[in-house]
C-alpha positions in Angstrom: 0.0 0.0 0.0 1.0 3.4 -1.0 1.6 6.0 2.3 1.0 9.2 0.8 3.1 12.6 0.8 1.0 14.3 3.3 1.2 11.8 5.8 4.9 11.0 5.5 5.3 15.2 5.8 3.3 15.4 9.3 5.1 12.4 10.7 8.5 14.0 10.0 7.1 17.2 11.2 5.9 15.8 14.4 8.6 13.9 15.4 11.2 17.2 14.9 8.9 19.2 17.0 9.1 16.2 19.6 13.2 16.5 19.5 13.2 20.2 19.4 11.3 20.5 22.9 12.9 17.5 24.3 15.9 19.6 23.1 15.1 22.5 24.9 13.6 20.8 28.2 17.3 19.3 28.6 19.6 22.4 27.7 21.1 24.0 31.1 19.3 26.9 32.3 20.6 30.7 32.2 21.7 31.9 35.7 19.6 34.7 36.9 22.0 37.4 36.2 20.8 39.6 39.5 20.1 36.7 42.1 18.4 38.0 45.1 20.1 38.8 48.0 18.6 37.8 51.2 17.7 41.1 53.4 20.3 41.1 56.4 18.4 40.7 59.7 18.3 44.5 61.6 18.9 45.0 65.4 16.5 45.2 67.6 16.3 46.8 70.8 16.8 45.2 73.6 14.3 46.5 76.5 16.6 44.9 79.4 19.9 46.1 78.0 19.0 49.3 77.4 17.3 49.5 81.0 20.8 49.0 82.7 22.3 51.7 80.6 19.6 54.3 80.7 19.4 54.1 84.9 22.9 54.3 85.2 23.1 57.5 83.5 20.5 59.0 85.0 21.6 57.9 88.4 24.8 59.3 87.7 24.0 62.4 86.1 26.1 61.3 82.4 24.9 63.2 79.4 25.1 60.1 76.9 26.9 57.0 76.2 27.7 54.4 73.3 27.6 50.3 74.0 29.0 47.4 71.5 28.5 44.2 72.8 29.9 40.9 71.1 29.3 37.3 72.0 31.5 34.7 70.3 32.9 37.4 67.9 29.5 38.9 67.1 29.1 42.5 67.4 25.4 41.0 68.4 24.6 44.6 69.5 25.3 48.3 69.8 23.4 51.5 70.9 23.6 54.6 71.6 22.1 56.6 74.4 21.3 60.4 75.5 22.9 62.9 74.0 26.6 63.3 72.3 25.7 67.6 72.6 23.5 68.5 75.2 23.9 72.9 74.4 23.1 71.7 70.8 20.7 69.2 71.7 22.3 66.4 69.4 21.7 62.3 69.7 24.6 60.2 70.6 24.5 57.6 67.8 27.0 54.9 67.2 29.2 56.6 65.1 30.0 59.4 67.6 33.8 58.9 68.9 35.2 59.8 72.6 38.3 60.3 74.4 39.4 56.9 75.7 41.6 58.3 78.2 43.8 55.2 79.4 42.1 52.9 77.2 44.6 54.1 74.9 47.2 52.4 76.7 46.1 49.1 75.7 46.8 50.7 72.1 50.1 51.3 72.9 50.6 48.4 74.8 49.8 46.2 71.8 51.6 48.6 68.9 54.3 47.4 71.3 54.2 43.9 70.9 53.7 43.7 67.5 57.3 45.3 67.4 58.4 43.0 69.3 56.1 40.1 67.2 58.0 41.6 64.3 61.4 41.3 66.0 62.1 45.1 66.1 62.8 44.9 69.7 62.4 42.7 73.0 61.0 44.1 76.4 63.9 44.0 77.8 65.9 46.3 75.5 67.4 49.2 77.5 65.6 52.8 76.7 68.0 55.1 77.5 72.3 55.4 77.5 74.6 54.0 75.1 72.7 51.4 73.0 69.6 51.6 74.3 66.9 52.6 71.7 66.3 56.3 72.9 70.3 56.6 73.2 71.4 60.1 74.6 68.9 61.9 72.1 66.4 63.6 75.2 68.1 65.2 78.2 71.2 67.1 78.8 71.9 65.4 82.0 74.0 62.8 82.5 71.4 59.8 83.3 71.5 58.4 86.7 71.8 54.6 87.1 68.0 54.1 87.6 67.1 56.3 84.0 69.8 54.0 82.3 68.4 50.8 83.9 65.0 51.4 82.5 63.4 48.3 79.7 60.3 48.6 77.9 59.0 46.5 80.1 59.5 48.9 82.9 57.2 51.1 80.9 54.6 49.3 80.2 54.1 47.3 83.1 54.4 51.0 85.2 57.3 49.5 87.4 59.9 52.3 86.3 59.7 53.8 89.6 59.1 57.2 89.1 58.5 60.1 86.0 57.5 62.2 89.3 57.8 65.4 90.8 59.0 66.3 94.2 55.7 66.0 95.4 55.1 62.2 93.7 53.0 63.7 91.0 52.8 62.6 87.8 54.8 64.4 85.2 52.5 64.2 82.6 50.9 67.7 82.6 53.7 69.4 83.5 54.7 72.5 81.5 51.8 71.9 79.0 52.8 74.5 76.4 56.1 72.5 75.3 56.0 70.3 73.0 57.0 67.3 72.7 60.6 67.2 72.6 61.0 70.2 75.3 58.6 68.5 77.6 60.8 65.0 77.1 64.2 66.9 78.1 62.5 69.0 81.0 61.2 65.9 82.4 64.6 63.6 82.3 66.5 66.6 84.0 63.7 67.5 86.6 61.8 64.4 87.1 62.6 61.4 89.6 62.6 58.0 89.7 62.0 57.3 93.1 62.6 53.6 93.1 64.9 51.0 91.4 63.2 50.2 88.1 61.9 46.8 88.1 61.0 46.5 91.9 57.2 48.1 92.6 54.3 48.9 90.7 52.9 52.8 90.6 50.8 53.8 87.7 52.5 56.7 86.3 51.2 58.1 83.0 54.5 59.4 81.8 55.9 55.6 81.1 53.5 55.5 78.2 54.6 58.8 76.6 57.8 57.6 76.6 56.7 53.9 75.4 55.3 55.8 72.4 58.6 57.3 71.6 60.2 54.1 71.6 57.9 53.1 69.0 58.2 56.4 67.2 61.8 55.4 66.9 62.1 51.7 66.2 59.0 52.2 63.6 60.2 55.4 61.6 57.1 56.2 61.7 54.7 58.5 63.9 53.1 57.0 66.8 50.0 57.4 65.6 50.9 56.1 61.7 52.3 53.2 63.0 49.0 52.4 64.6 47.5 52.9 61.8 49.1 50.9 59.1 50.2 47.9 61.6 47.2 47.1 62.7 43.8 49.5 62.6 43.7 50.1 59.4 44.1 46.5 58.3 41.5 45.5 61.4 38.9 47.7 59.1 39.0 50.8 62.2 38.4 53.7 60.8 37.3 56.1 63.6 40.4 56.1 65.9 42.2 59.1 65.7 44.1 61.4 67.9 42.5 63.7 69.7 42.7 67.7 70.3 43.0 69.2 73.3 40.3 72.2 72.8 36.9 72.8 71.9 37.5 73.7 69.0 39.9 70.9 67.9 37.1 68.4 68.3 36.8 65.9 65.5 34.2 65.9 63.3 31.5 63.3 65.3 33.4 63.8 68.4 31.1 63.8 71.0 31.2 67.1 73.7 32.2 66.5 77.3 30.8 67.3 81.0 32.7 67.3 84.1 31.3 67.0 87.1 32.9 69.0 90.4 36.3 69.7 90.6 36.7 68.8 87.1 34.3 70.6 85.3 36.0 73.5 83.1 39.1 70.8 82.9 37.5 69.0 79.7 39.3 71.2 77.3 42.0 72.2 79.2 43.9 69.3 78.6 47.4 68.9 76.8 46.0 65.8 75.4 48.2 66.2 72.0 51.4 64.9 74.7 49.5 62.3 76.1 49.0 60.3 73.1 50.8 57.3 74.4 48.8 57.5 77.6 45.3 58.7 76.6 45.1 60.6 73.5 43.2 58.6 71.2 39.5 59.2 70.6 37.3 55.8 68.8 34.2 54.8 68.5 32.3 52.0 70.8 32.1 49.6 68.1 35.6 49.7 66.5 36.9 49.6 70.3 35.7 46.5 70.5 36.8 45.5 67.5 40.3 46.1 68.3 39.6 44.2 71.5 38.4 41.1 70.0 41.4 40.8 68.2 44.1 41.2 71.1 41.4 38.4 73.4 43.5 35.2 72.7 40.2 33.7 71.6 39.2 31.7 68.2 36.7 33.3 67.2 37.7 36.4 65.4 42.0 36.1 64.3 44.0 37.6 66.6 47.1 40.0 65.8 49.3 38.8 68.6 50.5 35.1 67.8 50.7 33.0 71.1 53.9 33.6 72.0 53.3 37.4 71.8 50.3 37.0 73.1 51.5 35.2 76.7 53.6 38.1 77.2 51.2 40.6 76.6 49.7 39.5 79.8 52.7 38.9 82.0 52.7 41.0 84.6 55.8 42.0 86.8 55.2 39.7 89.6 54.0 39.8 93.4 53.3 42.7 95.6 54.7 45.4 95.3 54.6 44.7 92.2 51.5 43.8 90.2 51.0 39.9 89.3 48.1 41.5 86.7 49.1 44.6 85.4 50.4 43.7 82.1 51.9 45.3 79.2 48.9 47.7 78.6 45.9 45.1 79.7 44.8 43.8 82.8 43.7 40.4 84.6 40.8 40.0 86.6 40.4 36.4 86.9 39.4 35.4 83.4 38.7 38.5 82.8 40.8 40.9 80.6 39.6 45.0 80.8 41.2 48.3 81.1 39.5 51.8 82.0 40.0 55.5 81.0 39.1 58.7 82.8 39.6 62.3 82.2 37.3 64.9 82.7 34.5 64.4 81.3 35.2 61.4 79.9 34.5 57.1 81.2 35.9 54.5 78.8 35.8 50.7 79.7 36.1 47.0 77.4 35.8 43.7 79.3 36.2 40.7 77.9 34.5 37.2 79.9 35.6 33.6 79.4 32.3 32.9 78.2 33.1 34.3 74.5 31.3 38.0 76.0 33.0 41.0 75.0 31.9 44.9 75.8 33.0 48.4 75.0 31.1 51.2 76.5 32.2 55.1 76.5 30.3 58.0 78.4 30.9 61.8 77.2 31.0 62.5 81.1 32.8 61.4 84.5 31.9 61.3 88.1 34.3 63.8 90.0 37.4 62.1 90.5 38.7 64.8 92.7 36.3 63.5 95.3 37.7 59.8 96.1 33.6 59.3 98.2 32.0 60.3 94.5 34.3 58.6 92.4 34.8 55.0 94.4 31.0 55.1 94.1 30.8 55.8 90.3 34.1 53.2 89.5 32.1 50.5 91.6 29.0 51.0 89.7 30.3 51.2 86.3 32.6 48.2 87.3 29.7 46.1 88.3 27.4 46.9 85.0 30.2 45.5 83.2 30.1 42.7 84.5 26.4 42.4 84.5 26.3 42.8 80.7 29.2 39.8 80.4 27.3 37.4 82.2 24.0 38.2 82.6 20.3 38.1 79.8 23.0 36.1 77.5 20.1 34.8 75.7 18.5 38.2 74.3 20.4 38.8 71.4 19.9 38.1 68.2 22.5 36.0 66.1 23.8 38.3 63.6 27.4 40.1 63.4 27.8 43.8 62.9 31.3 43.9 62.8 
């Protein structure tokens, strides 16, 4: 039998249209050129946090403050409360920076180490005299025994025994128009040290002006440079800065300050361009803590001291009357690792907990530290909401990192 024309025509034609869909059906899909990116999950408050912070500073009479909080390397939360200008009525936020005071120290401290991490020096290089780092450069008296036995680790473990005046007080603000390199030679010709260095602890603020020196000349660079391209830069902090003594030197989004008593009129009244080793930077909560939770020994975020360094970050110089916790710019409480800052007008803290808890929090004001009644009170307090935040309502925050 005869198949005709037609027929053979739509069988061909129906089986190619079969193939070409079968065709099509099995060739790989294009890739969505804009894939959709999942909405990151926002902060919310947190009722109980933000209780503990708002009481404090209306108990204690603080015009604002600024909190980061991490938990296993999370910044899981940061806030700002009151205000950062109270004359012109401005909101603290979280990008407002303070004064850190001594918080700086741990700055220094760890700029330091990472020296001696790099192999520039060892703490137990000699400052001053004939080889040591600083040589004869500052000065123009012959240096007594005790100036030519100081290390680096007699700076920043504050066992130099001295930087003082007659009176025992701390060189640091003395002569506050010199700069720099006048205020170094005064204070080797005028200063003491009143003990053998290496054999008590006293917490003098001039050791870490002179510590910064030391890395001014081993680096090449300035203090603050070095900071910068060692390690904050690199860590992705990009509020710390040095700060200005004045009013009017106050950084764009640098909060204002308020003294209470005796130091009120004292916030801007402040050589604080010398005191950069000591207390001269001025950060931000968040990138505070940052820096902290890469000098914590911890896992989870990579640190910038390897464990060798590390170990003798933390040493400290021994027994009473020296200080078995006072390291080389931090400081052991326990398991606990913290330092604090205070100038007028200004409260800085971190804390770190064994638990994988981590804080920063800054105030733009300061209980009266010329009044030990006032100021025990307000350093107890602030001491004990630390450690409230580390360790207690660990379960409120929300799994997300804003670092």
């Amino acid at each position: 039998m005869k198949t005709s024309n037609s027929f053979r025509f739509s069988t061909l034609g129906t089986f190619m249209l079969a193939f070409l869909l079968i065709c099509i059906a099995c060739s790989p899909k294009e890739e969505d050129p804009t894939p959709i990116t999942p909405t990151p999950e926002t902060q919310k408050d947190i009722e109980v946090i933000d209780a503990k912070i708002n009481t404090f500073l209306t108990t204690h009479k603080i015009p604002g403050a600024s909190l980061a909080i991490s938990k296993n390397g999370k910044l899981v939360y940061k806030k700002a409360y009151g205000k950062a200008d109270v004359e012109a009525n401005v909101d603290m936020t979280t990008e407002h920076r303070f004064r850190v005071a001594s918080v700086s120290k741990t700055f220094t401290g760890v700029a330091i180490m990472r020296l001696v991490q790099a192999g520039k020096l060892t703490l137990d290089d000699k400052v001053f005299g004939p080889g040591g780092i600083l040589g004869t450069e500052f000065g123009t008296k012959a240096y007594s025994v005790r100036v030519l036995n100081v290390t680096v680790r007699h700076l920043l473990q504050m066992t130099t025994g001295g930087w003082v005046l007659s009176n025992d007080r701390d060189a640091i603000d003395s002569n506050p128009a010199m700069n720099n390199k006048a205020f170094f030679d005064w204070m080797l010709d005028n200063t003491l040290l009143k003990h053998d260095p290496g054999s008590r602890f006293w917490y003098i603020n001039t050791n870490y002006f002179v510590a910064a020196r030391v890395i001014e000349k081993v680096s090449g660079k300035s203090f603050y440079q070095f900071m910068k391209d060692d390690f904050l830069d690199p860590l992705g902090i990009g509020s710390a800065i040095m700060g200005k003594g004045t009013l009017s030197g106050r950084h764009p989004n640098e909060v204002k300050y308020y003294g209470q008593g005796g130091t009120k009129g004292f916030e801007y009244n402040i050589a604080l361009e010398r005191r950069d080793g000591d207390g001269g930077l001025v950060i931000n909560a968040s990138d505070l803590l940052k820096f902290v939770t890469a000098i914590d020994g911890l896992p989870t975020r990579p640190d910038i001291l390897n464990a060798s360094t590390y170990s003798q970050f933390l040493q400290g110089s021994g027994p009473a009357p020296l200080s078995p916790d006072f390291g080389n710019g931090i400081v052991r409480w326990g398991s606990r690792l913290y330092f604090y800052g205070a100038l007028p007008g200004t409260r800085s803290s971190y804390m770190t907990e064994s638990n994988g808890m981590a804080v920063a929090l800054i105030f733009n004001g300061n209980a009266d530290y010329t009044n030990a009644a006032a100021n025990n009170a307000f350093v107890q307090a602030h001491q004990a909401l630390l450690v409230d935040l580390l360790t207690n309502n660990l379960t409120v925050y929300q799994n997300i990192d804003q670092f």
